[in-house]
MMTF fields as JSON, N, C-alpha, C and O atoms, coordinates in Angstrom:
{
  "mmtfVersion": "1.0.0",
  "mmtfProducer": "UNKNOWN",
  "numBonds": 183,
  "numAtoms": 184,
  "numGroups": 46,
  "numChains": 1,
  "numModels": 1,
  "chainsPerModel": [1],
  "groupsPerChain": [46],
  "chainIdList": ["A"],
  "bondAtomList": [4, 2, 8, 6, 12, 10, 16, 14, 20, 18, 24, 22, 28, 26, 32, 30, 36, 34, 40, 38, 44, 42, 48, 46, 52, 50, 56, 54, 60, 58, 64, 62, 68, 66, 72, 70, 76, 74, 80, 78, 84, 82, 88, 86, 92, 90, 96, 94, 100, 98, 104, 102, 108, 106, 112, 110, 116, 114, 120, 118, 124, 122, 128, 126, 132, 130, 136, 134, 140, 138, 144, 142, 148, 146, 152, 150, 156, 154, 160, 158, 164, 162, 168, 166, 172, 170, 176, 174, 180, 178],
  "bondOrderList": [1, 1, 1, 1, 1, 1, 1, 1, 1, 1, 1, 1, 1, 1, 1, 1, 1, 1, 1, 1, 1, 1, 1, 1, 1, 1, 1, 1, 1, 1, 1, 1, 1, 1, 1, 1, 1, 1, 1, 1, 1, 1, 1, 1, 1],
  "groupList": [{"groupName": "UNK", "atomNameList": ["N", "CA", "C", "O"], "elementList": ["N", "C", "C", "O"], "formalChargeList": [0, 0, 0, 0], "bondAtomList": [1, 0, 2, 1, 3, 2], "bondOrderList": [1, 1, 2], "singleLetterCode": "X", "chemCompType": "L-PEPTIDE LINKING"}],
  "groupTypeList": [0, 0, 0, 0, 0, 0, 0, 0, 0, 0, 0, 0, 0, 0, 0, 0, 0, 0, 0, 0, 0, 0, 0, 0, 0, 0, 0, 0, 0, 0, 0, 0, 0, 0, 0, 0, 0, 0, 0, 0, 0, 0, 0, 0, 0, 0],
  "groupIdList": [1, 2, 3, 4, 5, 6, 7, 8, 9, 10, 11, 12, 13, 14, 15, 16, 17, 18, 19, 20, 21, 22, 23, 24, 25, 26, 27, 28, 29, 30, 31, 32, 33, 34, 35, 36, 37, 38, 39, 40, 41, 42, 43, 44, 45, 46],
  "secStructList": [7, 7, 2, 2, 2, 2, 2, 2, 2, 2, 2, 2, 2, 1, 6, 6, 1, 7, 7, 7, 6, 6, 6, 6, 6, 6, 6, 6, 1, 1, 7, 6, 6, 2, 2, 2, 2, 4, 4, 4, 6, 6, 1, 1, 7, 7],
  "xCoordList": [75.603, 75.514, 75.816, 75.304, 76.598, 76.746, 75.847, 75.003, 75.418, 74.318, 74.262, 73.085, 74.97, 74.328, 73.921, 72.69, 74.311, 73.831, 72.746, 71.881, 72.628, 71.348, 70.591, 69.638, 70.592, 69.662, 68.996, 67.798, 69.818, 69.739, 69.234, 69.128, 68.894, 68.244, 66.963, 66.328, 66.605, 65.45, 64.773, 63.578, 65.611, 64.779, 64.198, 63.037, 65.298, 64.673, 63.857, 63.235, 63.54, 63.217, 61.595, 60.726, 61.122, 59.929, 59.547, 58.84, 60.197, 60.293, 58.645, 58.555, 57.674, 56.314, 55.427, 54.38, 56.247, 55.47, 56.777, 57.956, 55.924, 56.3, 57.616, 57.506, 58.935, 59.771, 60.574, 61.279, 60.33, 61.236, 62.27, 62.371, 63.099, 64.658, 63.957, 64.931, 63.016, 63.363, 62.21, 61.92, 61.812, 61.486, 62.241, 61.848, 63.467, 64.335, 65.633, 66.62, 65.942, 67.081, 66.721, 67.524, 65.059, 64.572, 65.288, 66.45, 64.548, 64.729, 66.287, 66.629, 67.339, 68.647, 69.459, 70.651, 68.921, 69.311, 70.165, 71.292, 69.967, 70.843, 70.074, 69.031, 70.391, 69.409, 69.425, 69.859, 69.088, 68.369, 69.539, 69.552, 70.642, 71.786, 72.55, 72.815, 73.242, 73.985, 73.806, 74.587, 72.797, 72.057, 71.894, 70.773, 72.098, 72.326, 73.581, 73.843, 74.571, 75.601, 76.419, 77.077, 76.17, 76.37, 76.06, 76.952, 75.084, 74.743, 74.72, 74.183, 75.362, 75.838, 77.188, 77.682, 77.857, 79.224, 79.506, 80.734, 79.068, 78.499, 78.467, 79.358, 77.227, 76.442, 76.864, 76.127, 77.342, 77.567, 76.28, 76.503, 74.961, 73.511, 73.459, 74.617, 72.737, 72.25, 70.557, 70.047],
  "yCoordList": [39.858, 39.146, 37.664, 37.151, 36.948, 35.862, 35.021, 35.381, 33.656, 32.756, 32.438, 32.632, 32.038, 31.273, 32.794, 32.789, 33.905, 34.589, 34.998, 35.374, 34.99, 35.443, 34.416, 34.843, 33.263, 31.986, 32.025, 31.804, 32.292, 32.303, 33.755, 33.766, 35.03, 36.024, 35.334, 34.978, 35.164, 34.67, 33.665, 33.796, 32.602, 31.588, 32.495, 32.455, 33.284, 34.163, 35.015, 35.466, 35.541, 36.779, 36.033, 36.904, 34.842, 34.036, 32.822, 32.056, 32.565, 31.744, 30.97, 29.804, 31.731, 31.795, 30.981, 30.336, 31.285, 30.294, 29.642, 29.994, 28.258, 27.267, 27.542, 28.603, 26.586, 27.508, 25.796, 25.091, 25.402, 24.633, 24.585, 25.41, 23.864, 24.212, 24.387, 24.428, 24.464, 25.036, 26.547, 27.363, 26.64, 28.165, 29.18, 30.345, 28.823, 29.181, 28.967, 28.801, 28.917, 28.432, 29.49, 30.322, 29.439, 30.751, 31.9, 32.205, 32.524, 33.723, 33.79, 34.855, 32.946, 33.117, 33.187, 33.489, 32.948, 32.913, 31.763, 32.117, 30.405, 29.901, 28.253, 28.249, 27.058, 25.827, 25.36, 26.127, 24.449, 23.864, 22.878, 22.409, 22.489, 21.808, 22.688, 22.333, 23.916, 24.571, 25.1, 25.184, 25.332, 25.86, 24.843, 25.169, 23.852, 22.828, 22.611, 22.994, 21.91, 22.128, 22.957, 22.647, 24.348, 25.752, 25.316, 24.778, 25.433, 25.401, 24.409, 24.445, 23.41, 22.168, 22.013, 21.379, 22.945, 23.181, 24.528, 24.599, 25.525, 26.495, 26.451, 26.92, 25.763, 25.507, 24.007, 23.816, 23.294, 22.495, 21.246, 20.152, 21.664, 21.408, 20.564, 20.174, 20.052, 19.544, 19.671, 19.141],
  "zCoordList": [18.697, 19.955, 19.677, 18.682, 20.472, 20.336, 20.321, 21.142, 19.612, 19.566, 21.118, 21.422, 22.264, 23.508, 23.826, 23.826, 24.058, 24.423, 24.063, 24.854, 22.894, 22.21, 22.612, 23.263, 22.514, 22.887, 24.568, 24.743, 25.593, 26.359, 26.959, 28.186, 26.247, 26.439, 26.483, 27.476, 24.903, 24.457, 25.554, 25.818, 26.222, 27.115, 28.531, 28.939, 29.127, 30.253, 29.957, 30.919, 28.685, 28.604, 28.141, 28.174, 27.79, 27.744, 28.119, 27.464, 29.596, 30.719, 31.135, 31.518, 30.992, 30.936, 29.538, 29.586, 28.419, 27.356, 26.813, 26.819, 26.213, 25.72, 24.521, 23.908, 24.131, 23.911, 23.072, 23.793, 21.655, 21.034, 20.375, 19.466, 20.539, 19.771, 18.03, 17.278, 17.444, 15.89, 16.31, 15.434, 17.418, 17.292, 18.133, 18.079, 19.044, 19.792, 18.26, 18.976, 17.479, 16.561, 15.681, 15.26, 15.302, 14.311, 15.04, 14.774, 15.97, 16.944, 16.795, 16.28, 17.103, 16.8, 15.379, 15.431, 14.258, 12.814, 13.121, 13.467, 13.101, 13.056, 13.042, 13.695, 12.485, 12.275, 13.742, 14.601, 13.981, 15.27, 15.624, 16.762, 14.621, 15.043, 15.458, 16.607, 15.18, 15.457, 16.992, 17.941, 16.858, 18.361, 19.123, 19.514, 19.668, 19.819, 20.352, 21.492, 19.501, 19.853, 20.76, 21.753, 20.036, 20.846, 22.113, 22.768, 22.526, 23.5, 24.371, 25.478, 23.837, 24.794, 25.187, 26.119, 24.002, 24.764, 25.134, 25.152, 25.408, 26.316, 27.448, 28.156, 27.967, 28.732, 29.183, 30.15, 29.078, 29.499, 29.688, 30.207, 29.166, 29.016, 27.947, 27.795, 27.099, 26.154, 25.885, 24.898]
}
């Protein structure tokens, strides 16, 4: 599965508790910059 996708499962799927880019980056195998990035040019988010 792709990292935004995978990242972005993970945020809907625990919308209810608290949720930081190095324990959202764990859950994805991937460091907290990469996921990051990803997901800012993705998402268009930061």
């Amino acid at each position: 599965m792709p990292v935004l996708n995978k990242a972005l499962w993970h945020i809907v799927t625990r919308l209810a508790e608290p949720l930081d880019l190095a324990a959202l980056s764990r859950l994805c195998a991937v460091s907290p910059y990469h996921l990051s990035r990803t997901f800012r040019s993705g998402a268009g988010l930061p």
